[in-house]
N, C-alpha and C positions, 0 to 999 in steps of 0.2 A: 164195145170196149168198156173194160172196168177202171175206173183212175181213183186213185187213192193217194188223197192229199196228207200229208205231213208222215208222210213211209217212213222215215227215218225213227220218227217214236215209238213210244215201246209199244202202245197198243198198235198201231196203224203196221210198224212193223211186223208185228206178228200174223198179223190179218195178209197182206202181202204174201208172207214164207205161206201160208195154208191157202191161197187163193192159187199159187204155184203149182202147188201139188195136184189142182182139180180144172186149172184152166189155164191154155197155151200161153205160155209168155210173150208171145204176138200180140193179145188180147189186154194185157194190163198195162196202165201207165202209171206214171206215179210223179209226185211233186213233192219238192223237198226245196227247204231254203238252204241247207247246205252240201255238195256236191260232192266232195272229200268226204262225208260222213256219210253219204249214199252208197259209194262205192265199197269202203268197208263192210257197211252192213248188207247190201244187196250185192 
């Protein structure tokens, strides 16, 4: 499993959208302090 903290930012978000593209979304997690802003962006 890949976890990637603070996804919601603009780097960490982008790394997220391209780890998407190459490995299952079963496989990633991610951590964000806000939940409502996850949603939008992921």
């Amino acid at each position: 499993m890949i976890v990637v903290t603070g996804a919601t930012g603009t780097l960490n978000g982008a790394a997220v959208e391209q780890l998407l593209k190459r490995v299952p979304a079963e496989r990633i997690g991610v951590s964000v302090r806000d939940v409502a802003k996850a949603h939008a962006r992921l």
